[in-house]
Rosetta silent file (secondary structure, phi, psi, omega in degrees, C-alpha in Angstrom):
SEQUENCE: XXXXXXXXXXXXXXXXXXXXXXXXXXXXXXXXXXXXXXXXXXXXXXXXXXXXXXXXXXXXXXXXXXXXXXXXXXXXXXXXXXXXXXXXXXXXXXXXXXXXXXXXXXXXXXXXXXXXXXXXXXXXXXXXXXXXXXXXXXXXXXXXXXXXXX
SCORE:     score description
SCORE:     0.000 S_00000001
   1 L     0.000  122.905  176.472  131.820  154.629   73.462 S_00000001
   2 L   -52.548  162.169  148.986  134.516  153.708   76.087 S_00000001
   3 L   -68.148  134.373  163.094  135.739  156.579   78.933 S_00000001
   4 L   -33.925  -36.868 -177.074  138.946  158.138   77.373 S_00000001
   5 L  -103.193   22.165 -154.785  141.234  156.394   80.204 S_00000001
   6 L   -98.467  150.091  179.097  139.341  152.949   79.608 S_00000001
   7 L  -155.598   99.512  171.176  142.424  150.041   79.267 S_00000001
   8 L   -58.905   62.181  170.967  141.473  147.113   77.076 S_00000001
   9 L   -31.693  -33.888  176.566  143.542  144.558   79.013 S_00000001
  10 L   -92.473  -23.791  178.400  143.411  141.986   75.678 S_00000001
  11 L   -84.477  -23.276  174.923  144.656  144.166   73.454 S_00000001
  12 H   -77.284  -33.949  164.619  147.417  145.430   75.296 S_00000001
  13 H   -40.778  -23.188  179.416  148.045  142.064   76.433 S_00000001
  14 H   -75.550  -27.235 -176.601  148.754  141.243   72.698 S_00000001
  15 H  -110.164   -7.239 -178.815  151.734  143.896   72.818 S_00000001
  16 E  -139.970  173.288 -160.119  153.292  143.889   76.161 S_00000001
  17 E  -142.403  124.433  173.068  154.270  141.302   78.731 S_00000001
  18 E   -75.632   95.979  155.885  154.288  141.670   82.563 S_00000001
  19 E   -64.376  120.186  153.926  156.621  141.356   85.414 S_00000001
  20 L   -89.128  -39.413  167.816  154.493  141.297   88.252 S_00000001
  21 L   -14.785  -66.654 -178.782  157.360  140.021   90.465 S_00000001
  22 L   -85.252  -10.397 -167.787  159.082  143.469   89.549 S_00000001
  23 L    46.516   65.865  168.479  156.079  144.982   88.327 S_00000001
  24 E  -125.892  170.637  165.977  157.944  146.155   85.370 S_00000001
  25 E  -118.641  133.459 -158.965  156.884  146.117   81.277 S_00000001
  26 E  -137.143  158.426  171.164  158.204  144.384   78.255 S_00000001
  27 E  -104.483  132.262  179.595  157.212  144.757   74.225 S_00000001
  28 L   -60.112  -43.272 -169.799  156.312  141.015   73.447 S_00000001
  29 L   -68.588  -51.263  160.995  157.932  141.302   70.150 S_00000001
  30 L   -45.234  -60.747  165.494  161.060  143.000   71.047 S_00000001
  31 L    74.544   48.154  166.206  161.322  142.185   74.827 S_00000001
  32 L  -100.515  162.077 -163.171  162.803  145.677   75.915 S_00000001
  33 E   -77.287  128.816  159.612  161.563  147.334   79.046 S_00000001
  34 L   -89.987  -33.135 -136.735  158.441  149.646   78.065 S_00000001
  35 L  -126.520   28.753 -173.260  157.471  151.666   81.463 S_00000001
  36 L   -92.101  -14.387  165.997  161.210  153.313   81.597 S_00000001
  37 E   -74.217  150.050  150.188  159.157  156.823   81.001 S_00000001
  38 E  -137.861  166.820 -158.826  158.146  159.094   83.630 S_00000001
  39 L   -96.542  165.356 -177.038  155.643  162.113   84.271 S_00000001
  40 L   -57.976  -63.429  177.527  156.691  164.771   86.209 S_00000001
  41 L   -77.485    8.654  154.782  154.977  164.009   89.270 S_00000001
  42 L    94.722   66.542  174.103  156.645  160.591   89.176 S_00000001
  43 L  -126.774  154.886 -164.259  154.432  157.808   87.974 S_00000001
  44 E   -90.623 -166.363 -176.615  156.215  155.459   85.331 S_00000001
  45 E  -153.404  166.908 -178.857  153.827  155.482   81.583 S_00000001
  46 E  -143.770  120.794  166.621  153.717  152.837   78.760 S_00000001
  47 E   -78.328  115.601 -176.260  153.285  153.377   75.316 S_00000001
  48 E  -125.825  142.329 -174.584  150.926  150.873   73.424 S_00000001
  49 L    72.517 -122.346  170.754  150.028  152.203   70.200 S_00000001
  50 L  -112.399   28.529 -160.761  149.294  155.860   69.912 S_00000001
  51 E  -148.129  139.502 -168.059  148.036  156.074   73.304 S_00000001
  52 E  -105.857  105.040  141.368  150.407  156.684   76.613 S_00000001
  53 E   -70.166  139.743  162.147  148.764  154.581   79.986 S_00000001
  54 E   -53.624  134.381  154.510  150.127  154.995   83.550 S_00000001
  55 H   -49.032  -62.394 -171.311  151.956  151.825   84.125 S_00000001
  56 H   -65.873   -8.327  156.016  150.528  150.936   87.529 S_00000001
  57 H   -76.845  -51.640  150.229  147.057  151.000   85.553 S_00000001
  58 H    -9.992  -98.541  171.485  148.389  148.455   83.058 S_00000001
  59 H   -33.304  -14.750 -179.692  149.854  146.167   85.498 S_00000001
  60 H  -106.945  -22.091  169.388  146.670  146.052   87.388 S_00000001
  61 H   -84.185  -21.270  172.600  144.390  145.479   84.565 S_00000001
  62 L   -81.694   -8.399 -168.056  146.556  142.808   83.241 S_00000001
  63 L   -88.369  -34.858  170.230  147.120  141.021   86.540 S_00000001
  64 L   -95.994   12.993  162.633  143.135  141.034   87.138 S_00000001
  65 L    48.093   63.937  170.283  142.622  140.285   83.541 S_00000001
  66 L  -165.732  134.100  156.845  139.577  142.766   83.042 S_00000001
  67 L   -34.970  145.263 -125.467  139.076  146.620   81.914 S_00000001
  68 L  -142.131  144.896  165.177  140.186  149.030   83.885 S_00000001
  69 L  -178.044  142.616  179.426  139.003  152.604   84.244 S_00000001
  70 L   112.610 -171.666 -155.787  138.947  154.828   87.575 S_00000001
  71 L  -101.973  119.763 -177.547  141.781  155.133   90.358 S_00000001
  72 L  -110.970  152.728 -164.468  144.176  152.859   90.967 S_00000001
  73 L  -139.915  163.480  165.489  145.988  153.477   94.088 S_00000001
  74 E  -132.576  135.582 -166.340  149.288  152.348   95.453 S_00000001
  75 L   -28.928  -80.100  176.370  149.285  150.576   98.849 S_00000001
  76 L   -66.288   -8.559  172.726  152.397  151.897  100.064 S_00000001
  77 L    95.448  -32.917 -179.264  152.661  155.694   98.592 S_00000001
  78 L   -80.378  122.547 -170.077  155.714  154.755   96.435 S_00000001
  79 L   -66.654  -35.177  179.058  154.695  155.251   92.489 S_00000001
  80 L   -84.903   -4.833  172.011  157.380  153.150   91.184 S_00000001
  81 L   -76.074   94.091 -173.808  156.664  150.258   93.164 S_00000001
  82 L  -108.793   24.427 -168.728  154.076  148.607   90.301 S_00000001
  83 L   -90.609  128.317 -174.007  154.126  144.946   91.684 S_00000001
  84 H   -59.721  -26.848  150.180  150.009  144.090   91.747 S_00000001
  85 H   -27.686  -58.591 -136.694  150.540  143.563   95.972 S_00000001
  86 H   -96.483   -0.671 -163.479  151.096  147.153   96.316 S_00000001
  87 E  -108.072  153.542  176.476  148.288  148.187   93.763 S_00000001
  88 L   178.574  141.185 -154.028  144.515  148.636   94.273 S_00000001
  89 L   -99.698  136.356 -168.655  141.241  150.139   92.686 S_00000001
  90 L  -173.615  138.424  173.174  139.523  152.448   94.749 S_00000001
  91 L   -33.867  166.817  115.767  137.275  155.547   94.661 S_00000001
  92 H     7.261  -48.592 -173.375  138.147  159.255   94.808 S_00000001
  93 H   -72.227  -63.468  173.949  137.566  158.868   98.655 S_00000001
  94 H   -23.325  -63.866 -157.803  139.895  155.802   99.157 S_00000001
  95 H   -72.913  -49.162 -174.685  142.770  157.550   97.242 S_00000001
  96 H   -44.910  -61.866 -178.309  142.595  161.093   99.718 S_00000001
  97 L   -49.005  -14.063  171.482  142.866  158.796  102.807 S_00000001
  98 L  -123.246   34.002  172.006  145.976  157.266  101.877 S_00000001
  99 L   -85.235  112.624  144.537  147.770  160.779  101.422 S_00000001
 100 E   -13.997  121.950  156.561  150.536  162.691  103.931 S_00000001
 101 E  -126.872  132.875  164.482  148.915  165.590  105.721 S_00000001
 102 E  -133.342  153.507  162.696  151.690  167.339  108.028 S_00000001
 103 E  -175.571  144.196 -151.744  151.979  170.461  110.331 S_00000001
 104 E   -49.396  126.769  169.054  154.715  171.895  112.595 S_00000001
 105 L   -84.147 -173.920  178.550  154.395  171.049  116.057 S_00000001
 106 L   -57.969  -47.201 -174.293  156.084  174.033  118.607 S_00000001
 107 L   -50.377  -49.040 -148.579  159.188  171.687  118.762 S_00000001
 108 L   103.618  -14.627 -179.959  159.896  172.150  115.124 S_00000001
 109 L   -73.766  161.249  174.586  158.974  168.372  114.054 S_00000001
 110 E  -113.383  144.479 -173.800  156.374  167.461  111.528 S_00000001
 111 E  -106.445   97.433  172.584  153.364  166.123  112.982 S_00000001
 112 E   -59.662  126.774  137.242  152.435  163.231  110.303 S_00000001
 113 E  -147.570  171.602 -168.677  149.450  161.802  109.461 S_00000001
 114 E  -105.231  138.657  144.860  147.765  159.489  106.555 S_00000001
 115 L   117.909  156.802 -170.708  144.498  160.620  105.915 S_00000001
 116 L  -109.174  164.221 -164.405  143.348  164.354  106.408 S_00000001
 117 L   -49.361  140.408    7.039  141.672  166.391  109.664 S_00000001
 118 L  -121.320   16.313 -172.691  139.787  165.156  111.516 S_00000001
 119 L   -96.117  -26.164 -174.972  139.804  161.050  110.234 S_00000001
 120 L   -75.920  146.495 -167.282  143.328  160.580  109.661 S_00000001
 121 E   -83.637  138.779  174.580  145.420  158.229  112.155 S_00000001
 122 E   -64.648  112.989  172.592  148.465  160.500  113.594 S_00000001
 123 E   -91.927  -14.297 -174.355  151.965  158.232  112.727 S_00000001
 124 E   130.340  171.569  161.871  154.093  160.437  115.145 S_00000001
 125 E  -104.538  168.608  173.428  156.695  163.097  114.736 S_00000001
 126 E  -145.779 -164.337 -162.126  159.944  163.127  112.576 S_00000001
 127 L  -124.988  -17.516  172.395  162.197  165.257  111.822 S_00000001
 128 L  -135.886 -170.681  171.679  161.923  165.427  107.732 S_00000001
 129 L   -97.844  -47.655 -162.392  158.753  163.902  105.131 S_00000001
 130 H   -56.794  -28.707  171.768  161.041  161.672  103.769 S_00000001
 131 H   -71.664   -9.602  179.363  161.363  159.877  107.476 S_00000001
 132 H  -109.001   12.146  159.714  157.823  159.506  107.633 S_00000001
 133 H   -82.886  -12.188  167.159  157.255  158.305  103.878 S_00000001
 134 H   -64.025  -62.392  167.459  159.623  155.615  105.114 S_00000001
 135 H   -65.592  -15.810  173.000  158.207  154.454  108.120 S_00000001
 136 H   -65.844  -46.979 -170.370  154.847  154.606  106.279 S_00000001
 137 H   -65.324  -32.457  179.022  156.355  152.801  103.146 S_00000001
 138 H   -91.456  -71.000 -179.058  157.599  149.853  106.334 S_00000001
 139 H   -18.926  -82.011 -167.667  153.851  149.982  107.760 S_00000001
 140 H   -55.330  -53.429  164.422  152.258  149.581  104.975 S_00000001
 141 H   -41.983  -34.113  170.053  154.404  146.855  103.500 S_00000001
 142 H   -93.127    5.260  159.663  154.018  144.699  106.271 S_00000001
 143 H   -89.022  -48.329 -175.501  150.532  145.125  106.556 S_00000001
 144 H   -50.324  -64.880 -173.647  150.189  143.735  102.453 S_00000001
 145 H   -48.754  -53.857 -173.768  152.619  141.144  103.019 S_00000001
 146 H   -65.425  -40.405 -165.103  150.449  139.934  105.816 S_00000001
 147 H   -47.757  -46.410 -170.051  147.635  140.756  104.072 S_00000001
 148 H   -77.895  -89.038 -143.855  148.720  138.473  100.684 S_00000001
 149 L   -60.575    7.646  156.714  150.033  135.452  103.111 S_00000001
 150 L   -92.091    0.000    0.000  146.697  134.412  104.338 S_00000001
């Protein structure tokens, strides 16, 4: 007996088709965009059968062409970004460390960091979350990008 969240990479391979360029999903037979749902906390989903996967699980089991169960992470923090660069299987542990932890300095700014007290690297202050999911979201991309071009 499989884990419940287990993803058979050949059979869904029989029903859907991959951008990894865009990291989007197509129905082979059809060829409309599958992964156009999303969950509330904002990850996109794919229907293959009777059974609803996280997209960014999909895309990662089909790209490494092997079954997939456990935590899939995304590089950069952004959920819709589902291109296999930004994706990557990793522990419980893995996943915490590449979370937003903030708190107010006296100034009024939030004092950013990835990874929680006392391990996480400091990125600076900003003035909202969204500027420092940005500059994280430019960090991290240009650490992958290097990362992929050797």
């Amino acid at each position: 007996m499989r884990a419940p969240n287990y993803i058979d990479w050949r059979a869904i391979s029989k029903a859907v088709r991959a951008d990894f360029d865009a990291g989007h999903l197509y129905c082979r037979t059809t060829g409309r965009r599958m992964d156009d749902r999303e969950t509330p906390d904002g990850y996109r989903t794919v229907k293959v059968g009777k059974t609803i996967h996280r997209a960014h699980r999909v895309i990662y089991a089909l790209w490494h062409r092997r079954g997939m169960f456990g935590i899939v992470d995304h590089w950069n923090g952004d959920k819709q970004d589902n291109r296999p660069m930004n994706l990557r299987a990793c522990g419980n542990r893995e996943n915490m460390v590449n979370r937003l932890y903030w708190r107010r300095t006296f100034e009024g700014k939030l004092l950013v960091q990835l990874g929680p007290q006392p391990l996480g690297v400091v990125l600076g202050e900003f003035d909202s979350m969204d500027d420092a999911r940005e500059y994280r979201r430019e960090i991290v991309n240009r650490a992958v990008e290097q990362w992929y071009a050797k």
